[in-house]
Biopython code that builds the backbone (N, CA, C, O; Angstrom):
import numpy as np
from Bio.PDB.StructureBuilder import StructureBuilder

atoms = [
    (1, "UNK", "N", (-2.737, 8.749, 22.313)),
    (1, "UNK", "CA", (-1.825, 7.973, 21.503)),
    (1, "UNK", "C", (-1.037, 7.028, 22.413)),
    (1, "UNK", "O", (-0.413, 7.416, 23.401)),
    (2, "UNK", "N", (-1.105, 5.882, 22.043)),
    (2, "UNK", "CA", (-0.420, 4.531, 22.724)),
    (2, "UNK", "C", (1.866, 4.598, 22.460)),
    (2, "UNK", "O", (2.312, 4.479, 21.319)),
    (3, "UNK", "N", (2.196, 4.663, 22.872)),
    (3, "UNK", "CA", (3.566, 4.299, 22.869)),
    (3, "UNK", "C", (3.835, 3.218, 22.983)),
    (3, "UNK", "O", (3.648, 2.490, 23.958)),
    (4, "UNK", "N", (4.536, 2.874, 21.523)),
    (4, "UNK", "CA", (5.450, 1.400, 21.353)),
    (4, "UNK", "C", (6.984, 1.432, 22.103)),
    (4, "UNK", "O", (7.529, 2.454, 22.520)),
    (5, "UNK", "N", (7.421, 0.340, 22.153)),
    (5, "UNK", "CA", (8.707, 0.304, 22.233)),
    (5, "UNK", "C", (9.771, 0.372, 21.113)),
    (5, "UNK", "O", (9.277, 0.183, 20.002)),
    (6, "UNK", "N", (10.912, 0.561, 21.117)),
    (6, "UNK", "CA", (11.961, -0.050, 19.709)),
    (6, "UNK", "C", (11.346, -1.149, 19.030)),
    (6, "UNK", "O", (10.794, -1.081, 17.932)),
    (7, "UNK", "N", (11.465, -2.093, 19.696)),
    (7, "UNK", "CA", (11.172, -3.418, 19.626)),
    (7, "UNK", "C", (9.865, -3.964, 18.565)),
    (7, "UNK", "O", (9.729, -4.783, 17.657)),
    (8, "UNK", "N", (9.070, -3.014, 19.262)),
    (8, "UNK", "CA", (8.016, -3.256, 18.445)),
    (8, "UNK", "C", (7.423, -2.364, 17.519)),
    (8, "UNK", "O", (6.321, -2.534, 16.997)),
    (9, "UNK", "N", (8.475, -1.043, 17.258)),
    (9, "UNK", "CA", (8.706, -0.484, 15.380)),
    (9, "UNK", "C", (9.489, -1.254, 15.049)),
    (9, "UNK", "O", (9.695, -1.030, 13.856)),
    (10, "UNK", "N", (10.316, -2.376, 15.504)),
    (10, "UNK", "CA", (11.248, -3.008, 14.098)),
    (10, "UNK", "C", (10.758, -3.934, 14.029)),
    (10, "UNK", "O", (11.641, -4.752, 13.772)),
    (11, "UNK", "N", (9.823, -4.422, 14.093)),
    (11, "UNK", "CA", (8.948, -5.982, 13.742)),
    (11, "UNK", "C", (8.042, -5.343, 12.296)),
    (11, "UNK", "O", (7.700, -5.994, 11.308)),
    (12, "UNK", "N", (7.858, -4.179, 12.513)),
    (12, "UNK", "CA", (6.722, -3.272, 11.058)),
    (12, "UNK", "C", (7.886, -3.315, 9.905)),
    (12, "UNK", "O", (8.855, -2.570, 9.756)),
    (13, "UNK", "N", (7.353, -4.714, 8.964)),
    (13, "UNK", "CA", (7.861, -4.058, 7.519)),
    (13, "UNK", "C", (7.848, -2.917, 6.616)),
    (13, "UNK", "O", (7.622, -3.149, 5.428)),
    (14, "UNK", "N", (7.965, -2.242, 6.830)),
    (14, "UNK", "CA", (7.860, -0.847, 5.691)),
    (14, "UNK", "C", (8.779, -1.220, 4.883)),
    (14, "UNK", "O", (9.912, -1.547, 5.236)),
    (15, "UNK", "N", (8.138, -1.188, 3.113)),
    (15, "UNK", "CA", (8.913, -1.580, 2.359)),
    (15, "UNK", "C", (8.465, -0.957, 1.134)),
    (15, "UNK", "O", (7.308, -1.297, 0.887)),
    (16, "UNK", "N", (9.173, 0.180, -0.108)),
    (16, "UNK", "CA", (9.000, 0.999, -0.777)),
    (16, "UNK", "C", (8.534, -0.292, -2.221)),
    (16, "UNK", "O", (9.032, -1.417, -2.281)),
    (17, "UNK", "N", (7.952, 0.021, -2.791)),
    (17, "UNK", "CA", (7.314, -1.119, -3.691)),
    (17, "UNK", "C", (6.798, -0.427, -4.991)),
    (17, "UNK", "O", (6.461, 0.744, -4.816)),
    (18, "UNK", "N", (6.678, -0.872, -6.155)),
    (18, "UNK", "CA", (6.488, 0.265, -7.502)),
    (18, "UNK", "C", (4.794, -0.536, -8.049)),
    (18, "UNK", "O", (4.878, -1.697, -8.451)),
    (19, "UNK", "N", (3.485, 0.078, -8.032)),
    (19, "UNK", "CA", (2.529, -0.620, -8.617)),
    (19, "UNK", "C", (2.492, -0.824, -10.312)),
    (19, "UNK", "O", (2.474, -0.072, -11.287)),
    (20, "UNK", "N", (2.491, -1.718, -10.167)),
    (20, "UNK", "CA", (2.245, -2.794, -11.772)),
    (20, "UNK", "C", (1.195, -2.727, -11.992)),
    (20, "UNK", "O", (1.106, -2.783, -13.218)),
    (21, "UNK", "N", (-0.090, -2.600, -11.413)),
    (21, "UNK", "CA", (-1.501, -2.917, -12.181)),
    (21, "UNK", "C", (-2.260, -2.310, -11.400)),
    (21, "UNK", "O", (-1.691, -2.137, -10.322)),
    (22, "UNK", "N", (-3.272, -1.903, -11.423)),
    (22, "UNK", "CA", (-4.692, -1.275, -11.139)),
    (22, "UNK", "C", (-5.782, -1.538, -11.470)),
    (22, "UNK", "O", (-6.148, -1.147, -12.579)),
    (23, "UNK", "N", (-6.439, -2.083, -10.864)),
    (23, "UNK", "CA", (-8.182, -2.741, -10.693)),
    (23, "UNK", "C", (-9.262, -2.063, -10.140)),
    (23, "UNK", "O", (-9.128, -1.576, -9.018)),
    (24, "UNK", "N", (-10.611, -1.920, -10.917)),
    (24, "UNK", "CA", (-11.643, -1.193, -10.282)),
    (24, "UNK", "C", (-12.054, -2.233, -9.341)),
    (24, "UNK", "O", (-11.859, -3.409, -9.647)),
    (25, "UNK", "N", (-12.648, -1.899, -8.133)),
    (25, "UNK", "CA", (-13.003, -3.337, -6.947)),
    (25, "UNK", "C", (-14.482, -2.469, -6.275)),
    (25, "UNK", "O", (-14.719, -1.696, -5.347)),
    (26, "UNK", "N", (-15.290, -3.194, -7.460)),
    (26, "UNK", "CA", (-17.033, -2.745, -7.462)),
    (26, "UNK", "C", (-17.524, -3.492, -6.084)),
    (26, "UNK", "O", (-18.287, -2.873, -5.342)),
    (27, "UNK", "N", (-17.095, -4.815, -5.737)),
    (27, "UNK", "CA", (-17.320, -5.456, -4.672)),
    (27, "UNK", "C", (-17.314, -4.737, -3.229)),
    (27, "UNK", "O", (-18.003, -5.065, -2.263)),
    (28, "UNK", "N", (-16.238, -3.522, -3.310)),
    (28, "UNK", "CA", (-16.219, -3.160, -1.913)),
    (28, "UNK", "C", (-17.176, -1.842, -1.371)),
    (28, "UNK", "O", (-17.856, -0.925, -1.832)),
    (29, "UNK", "N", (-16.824, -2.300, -0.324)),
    (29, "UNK", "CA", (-18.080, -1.595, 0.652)),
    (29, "UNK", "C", (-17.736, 0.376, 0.281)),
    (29, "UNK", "O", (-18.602, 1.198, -0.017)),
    (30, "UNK", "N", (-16.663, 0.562, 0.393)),
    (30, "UNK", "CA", (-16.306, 2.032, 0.292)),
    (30, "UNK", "C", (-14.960, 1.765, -1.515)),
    (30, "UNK", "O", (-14.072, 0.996, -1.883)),
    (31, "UNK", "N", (-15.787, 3.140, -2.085)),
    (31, "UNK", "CA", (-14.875, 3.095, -3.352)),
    (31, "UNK", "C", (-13.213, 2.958, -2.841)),
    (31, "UNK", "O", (-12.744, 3.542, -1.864)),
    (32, "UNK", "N", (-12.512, 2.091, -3.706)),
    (32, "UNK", "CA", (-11.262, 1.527, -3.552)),
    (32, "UNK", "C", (-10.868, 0.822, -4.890)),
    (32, "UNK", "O", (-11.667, 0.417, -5.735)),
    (33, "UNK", "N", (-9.349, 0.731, -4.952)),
    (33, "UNK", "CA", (-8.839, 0.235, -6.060)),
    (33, "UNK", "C", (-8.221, -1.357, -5.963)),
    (33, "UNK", "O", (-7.998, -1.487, -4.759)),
    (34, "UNK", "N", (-7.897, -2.424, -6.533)),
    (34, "UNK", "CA", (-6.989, -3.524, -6.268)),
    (34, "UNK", "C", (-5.832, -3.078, -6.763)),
    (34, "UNK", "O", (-5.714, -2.691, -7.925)),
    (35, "UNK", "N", (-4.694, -3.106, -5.730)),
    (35, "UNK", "CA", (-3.587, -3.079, -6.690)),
    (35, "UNK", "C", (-2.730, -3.947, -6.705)),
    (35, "UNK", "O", (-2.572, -4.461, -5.598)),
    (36, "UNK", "N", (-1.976, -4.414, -7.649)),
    (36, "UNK", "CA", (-0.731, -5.142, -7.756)),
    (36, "UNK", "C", (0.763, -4.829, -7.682)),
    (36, "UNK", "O", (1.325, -4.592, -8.751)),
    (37, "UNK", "N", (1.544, -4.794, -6.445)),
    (37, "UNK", "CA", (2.501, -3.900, -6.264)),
    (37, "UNK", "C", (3.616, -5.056, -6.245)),
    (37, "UNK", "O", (3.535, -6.105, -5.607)),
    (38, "UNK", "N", (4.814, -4.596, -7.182)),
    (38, "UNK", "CA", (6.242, -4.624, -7.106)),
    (38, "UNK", "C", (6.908, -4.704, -6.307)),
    (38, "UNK", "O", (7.582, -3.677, -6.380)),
    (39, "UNK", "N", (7.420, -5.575, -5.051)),
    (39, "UNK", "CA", (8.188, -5.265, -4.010)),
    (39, "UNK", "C", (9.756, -5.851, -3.901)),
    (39, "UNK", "O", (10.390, -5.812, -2.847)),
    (40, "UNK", "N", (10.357, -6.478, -5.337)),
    (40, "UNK", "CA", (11.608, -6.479, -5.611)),
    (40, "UNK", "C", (11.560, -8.072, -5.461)),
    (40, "UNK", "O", (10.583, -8.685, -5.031)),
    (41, "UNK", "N", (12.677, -8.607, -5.850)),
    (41, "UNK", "CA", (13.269, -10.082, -5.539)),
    (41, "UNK", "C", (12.894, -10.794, -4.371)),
    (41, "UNK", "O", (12.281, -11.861, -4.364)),
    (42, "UNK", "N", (13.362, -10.037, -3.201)),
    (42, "UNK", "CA", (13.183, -10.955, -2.102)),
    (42, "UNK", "C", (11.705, -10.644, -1.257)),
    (42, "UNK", "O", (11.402, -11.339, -0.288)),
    (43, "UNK", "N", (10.956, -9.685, -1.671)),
    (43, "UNK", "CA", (9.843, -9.505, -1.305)),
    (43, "UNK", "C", (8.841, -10.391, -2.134)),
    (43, "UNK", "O", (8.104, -11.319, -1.800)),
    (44, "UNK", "N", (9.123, -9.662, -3.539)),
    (44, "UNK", "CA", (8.244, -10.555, -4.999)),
    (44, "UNK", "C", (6.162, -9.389, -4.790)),
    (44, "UNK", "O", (5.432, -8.597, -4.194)),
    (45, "UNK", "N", (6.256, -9.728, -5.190)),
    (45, "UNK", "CA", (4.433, -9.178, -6.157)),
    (45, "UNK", "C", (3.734, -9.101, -5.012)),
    (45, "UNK", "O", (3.937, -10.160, -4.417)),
    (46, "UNK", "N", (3.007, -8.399, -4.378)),
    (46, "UNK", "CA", (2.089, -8.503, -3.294)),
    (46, "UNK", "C", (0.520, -7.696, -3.660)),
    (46, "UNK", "O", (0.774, -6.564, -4.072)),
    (47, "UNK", "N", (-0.488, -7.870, -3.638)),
    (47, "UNK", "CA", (-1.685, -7.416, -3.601)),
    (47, "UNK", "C", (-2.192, -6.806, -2.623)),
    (47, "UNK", "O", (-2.094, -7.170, -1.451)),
    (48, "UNK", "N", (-2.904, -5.609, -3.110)),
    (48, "UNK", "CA", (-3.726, -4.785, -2.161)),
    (48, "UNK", "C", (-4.829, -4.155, -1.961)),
    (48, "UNK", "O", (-5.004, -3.582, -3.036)),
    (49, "UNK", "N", (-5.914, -3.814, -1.106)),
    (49, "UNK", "CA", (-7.211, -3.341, -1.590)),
    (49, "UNK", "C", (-6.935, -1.594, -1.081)),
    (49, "UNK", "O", (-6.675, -1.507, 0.119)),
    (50, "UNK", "N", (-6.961, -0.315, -1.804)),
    (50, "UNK", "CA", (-6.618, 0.777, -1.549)),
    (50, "UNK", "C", (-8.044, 1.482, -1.810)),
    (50, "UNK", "O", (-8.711, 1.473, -2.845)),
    (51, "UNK", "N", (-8.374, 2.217, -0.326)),
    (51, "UNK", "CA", (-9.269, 3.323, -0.724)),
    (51, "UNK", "C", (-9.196, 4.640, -1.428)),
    (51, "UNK", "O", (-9.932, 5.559, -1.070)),
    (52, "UNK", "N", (-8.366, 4.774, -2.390)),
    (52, "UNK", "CA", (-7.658, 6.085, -2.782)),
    (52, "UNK", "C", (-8.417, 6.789, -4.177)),
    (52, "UNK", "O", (-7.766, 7.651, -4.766)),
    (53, "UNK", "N", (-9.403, 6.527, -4.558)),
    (53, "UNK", "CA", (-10.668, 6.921, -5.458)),
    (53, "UNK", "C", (-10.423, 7.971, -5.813)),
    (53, "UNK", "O", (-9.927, 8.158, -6.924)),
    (54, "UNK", "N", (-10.779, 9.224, -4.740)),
    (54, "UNK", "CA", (-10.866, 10.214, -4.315)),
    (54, "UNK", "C", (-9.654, 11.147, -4.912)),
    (54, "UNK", "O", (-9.924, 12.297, -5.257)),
    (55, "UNK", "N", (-8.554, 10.732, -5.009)),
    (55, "UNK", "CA", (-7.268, 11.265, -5.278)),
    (55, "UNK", "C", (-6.383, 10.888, -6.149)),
    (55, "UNK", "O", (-5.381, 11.566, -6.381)),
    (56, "UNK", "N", (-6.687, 9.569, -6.840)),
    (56, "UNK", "CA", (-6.049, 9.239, -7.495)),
    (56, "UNK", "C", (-7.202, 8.545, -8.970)),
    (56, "UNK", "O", (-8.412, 8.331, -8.905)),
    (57, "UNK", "N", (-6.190, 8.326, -10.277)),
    (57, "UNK", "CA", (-7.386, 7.752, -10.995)),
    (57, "UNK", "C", (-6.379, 6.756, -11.461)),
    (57, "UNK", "O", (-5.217, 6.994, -11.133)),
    (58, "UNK", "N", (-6.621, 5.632, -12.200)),
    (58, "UNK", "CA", (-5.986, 4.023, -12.214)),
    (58, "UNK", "C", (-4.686, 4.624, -13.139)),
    (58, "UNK", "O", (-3.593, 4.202, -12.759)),
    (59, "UNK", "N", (-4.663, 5.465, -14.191)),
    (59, "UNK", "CA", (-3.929, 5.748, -14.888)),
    (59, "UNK", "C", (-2.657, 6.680, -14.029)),
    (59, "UNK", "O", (-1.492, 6.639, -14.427)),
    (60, "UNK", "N", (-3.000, 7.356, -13.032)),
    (60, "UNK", "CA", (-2.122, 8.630, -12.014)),
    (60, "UNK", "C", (-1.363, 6.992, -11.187)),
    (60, "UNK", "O", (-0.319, 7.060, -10.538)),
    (61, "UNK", "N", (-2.059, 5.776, -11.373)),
    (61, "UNK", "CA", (-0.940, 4.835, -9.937)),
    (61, "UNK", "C", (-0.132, 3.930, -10.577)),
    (61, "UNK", "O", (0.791, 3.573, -9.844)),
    (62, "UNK", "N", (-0.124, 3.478, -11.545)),
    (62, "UNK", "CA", (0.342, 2.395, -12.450)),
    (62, "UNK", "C", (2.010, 3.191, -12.775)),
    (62, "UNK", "O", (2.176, 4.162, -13.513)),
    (63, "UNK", "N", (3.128, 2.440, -11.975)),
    (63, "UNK", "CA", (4.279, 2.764, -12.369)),
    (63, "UNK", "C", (4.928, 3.954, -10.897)),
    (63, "UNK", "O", (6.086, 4.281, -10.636)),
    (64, "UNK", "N", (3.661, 4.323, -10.229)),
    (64, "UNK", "CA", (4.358, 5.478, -9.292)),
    (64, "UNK", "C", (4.285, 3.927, -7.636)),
    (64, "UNK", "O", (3.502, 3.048, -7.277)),
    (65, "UNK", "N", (5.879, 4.580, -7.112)),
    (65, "UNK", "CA", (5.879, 3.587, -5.669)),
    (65, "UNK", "C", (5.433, 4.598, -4.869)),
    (65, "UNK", "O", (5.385, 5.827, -4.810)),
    (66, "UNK", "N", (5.045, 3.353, -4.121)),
    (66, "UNK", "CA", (4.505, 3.500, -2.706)),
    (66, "UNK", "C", (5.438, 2.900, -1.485)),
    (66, "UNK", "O", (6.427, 2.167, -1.471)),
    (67, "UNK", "N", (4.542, 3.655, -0.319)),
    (67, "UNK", "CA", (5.174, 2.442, 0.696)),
    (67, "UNK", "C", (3.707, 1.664, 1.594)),
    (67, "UNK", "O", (2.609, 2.198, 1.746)),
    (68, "UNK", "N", (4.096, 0.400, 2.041)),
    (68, "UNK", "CA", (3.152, -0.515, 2.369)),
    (68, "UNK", "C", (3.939, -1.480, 3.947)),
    (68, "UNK", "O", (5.088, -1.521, 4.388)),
    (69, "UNK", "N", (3.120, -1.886, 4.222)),
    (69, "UNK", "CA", (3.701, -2.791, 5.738)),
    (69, "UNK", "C", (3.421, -4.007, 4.679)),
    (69, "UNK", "O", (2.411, -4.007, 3.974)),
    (70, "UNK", "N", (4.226, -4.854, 4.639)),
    (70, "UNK", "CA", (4.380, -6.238, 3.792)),
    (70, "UNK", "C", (4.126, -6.991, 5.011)),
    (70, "UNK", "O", (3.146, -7.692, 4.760)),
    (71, "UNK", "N", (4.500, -7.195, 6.168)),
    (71, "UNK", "CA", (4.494, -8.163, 6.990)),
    (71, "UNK", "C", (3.069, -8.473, 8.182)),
    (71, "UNK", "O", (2.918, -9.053, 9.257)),
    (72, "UNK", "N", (2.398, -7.848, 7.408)),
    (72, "UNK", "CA", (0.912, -8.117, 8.193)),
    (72, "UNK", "C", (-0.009, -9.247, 7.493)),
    (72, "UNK", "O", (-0.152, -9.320, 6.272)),
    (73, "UNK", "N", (-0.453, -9.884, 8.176)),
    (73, "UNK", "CA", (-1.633, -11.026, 7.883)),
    (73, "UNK", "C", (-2.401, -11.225, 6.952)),
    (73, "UNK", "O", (-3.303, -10.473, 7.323)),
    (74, "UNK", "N", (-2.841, -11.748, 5.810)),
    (74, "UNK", "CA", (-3.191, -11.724, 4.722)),
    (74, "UNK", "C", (-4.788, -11.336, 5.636)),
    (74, "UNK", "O", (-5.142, -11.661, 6.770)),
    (75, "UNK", "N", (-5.441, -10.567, 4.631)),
    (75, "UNK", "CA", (-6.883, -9.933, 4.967)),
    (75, "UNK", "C", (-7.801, -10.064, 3.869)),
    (75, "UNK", "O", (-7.629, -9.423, 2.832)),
    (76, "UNK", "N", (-9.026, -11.067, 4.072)),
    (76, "UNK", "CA", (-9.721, -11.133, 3.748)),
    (76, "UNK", "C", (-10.665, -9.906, 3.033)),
    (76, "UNK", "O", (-10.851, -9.363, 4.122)),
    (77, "UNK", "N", (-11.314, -9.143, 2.214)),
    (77, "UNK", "CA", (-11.828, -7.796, 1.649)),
    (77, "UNK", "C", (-12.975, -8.257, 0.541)),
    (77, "UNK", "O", (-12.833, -7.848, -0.611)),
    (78, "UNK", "N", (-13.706, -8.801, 0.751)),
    (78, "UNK", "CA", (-14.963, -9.404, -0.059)),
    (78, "UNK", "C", (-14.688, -10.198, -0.323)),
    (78, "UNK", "O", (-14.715, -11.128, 0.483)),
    (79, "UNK", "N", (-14.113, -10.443, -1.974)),
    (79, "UNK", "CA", (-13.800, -11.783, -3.048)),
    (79, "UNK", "C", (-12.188, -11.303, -3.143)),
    (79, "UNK", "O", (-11.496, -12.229, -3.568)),
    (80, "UNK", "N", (-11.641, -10.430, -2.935)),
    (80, "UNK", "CA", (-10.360, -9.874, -2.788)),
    (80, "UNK", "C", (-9.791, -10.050, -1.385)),
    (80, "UNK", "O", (-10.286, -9.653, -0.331)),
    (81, "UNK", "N", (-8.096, -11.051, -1.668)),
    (81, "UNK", "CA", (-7.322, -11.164, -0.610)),
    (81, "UNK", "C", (-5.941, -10.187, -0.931)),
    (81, "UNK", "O", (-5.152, -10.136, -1.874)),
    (82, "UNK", "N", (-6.148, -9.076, 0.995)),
    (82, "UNK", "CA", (-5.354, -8.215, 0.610)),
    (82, "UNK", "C", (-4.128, -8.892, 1.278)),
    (82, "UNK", "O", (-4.215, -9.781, 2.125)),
    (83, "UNK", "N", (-2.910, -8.335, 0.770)),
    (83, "UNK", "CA", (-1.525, -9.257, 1.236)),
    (83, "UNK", "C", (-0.768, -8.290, 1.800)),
    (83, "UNK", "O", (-0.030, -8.685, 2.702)),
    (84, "UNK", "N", (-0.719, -6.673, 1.427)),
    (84, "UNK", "CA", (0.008, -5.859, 2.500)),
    (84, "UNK", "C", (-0.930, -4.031, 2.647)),
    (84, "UNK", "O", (-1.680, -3.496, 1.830)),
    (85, "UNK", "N", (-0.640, -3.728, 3.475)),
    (85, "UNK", "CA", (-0.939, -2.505, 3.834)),
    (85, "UNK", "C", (-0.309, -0.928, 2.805)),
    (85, "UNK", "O", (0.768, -0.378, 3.038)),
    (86, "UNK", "N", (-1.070, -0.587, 1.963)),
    (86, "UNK", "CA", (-0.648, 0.638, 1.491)),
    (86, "UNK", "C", (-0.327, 1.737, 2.413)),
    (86, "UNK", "O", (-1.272, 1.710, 3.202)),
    (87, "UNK", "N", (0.493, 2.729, 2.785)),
    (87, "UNK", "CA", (0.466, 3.777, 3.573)),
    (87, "UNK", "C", (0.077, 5.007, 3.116)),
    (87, "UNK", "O", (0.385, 5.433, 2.003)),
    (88, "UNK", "N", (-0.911, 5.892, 4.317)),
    (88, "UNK", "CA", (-0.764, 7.268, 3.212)),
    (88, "UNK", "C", (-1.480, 7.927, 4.444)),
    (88, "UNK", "O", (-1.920, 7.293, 5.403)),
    (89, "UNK", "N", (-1.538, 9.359, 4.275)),
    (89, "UNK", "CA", (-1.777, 10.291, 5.065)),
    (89, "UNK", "C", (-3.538, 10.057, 5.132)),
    (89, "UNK", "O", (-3.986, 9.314, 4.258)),
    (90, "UNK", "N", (-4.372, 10.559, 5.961)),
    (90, "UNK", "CA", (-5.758, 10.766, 5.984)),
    (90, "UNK", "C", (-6.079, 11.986, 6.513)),
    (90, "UNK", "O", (-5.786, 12.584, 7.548)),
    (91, "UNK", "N", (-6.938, 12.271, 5.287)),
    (91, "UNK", "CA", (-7.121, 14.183, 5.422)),
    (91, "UNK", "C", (-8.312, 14.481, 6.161)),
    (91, "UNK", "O", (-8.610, 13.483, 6.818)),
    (92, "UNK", "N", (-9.159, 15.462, 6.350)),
    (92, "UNK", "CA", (-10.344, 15.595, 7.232)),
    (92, "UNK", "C", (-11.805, 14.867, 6.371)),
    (92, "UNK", "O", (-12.897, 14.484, 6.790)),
    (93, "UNK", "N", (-11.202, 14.911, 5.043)),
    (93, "UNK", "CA", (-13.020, 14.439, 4.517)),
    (93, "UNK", "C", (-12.378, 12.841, 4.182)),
    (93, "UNK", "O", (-12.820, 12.234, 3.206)),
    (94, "UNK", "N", (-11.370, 12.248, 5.013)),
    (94, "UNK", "CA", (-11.062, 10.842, 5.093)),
    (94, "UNK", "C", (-10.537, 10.474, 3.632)),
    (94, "UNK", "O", (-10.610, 9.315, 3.222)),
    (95, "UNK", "N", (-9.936, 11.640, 2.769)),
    (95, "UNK", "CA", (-9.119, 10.890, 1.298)),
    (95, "UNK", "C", (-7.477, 10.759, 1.785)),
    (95, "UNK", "O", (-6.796, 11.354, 2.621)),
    (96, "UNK", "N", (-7.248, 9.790, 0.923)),
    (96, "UNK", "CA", (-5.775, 9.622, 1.213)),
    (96, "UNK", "C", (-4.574, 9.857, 0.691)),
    (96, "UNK", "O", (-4.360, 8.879, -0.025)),
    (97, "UNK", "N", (-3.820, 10.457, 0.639)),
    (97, "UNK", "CA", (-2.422, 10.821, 0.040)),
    (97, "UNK", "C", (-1.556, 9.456, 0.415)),
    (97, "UNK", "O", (-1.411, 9.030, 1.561)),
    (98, "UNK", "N", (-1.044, 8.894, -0.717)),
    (98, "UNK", "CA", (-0.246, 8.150, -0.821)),
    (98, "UNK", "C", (0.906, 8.488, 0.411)),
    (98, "UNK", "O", (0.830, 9.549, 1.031)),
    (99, "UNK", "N", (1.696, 7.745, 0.626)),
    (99, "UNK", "CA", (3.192, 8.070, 1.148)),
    (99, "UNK", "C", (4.414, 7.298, -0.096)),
    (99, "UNK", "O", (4.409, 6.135, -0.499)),
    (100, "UNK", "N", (5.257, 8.286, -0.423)),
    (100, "UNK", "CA", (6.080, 7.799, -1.632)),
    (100, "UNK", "C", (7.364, 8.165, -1.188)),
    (100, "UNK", "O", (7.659, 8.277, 0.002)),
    (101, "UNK", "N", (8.139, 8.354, -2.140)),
    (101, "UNK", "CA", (9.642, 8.236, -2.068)),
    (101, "UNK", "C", (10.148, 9.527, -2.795)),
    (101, "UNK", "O", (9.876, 9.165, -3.939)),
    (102, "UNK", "N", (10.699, 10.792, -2.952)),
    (102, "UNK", "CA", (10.817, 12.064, -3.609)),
    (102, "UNK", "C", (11.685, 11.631, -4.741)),
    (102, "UNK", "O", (11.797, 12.088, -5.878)),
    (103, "UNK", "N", (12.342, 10.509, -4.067)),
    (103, "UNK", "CA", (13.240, 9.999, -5.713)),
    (103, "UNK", "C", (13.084, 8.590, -5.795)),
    (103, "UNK", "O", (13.100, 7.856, -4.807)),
    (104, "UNK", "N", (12.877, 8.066, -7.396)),
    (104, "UNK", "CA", (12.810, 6.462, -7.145)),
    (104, "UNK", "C", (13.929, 5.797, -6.850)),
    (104, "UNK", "O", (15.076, 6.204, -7.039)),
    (105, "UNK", "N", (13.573, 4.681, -6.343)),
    (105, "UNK", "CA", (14.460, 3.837, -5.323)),
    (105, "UNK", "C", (14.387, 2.442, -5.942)),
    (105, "UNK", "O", (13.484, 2.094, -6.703)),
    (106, "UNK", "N", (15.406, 1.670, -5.557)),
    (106, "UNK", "CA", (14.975, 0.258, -5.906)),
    (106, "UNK", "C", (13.915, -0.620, -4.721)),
    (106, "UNK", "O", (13.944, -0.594, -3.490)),
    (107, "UNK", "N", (13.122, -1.278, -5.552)),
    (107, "UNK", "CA", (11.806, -1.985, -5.028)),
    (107, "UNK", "C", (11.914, -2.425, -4.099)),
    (107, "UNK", "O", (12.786, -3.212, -4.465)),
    (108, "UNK", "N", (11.757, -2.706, -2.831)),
    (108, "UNK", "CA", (11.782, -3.611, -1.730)),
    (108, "UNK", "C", (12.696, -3.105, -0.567)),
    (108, "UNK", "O", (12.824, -3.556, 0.572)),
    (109, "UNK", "N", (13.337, -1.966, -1.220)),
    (109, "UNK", "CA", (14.005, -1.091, 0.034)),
    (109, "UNK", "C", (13.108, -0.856, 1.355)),
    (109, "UNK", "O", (11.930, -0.529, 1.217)),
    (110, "UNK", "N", (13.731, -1.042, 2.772)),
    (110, "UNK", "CA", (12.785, -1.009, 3.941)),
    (110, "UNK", "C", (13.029, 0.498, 4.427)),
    (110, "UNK", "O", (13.996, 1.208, 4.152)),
    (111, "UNK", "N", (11.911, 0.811, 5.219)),
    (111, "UNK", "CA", (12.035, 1.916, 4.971)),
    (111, "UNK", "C", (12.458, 1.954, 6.756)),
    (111, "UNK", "O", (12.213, 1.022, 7.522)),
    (112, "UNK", "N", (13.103, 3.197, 7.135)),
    (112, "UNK", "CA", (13.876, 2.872, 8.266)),
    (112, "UNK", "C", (13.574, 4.116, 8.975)),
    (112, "UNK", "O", (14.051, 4.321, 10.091)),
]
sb = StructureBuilder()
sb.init_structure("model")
sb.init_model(0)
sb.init_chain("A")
sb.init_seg("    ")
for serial, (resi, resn, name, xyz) in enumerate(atoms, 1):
    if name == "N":
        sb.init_residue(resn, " ", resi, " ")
    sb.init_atom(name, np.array(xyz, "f"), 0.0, 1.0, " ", f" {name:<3s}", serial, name[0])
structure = sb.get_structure()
């Protein structure tokens, strides 16, 4: 494992965000969802391509937050442009557990 400095954990947006919509995304290489996530006023709507199939179904994500890195490079993902990073744990057969908030929060809170 590589060691950062301060410096360069406070440049990582982490920012708690509520998903609005859920898309099947047949295009991609490994099953994954599109999502459309909530990230408040000064963040605004951001898109994402999530491998989370496995653990979640479109109806279990619609309305529950997440947290995501907002400030990374828009990424190209077939015919889908992803705009921030979902976060979540990775288990041994590679499914993912979301990372969330135990109580809801308002949208766009950074996470610290």
């Amino acid at each position: 494992m590589e060691t950062i400095t301060w410096n360069d954990f406070e440049k990582v947006e982490m920012r708690v965000g509520t998903i609005i919509e859920v898309n099947d995304f047949p295009e991609a290489r490994k099953p994954a969802y599109q999502l459309v996530i909530d990230f408040g006023p000064e963040i605004g709507i951001k898109k994402s391509s999530a491998q989370i199939t496995k653990c979640y179904s479109k109806e279990d994500l619609v309305q529950k937050q997440i947290v995501a890195v907002v400030n990374f490079p828009k990424k190209q993902i077939g015919t889908f442009m992803s705009e921030c990073l979902v976060l979540g744990s990775v288990g041994l057969e590679n499914e993912i557990i979301l990372l969330t908030s135990d109580k809801t929060v308002e949208n766009g809170l950074r996470i610290a």
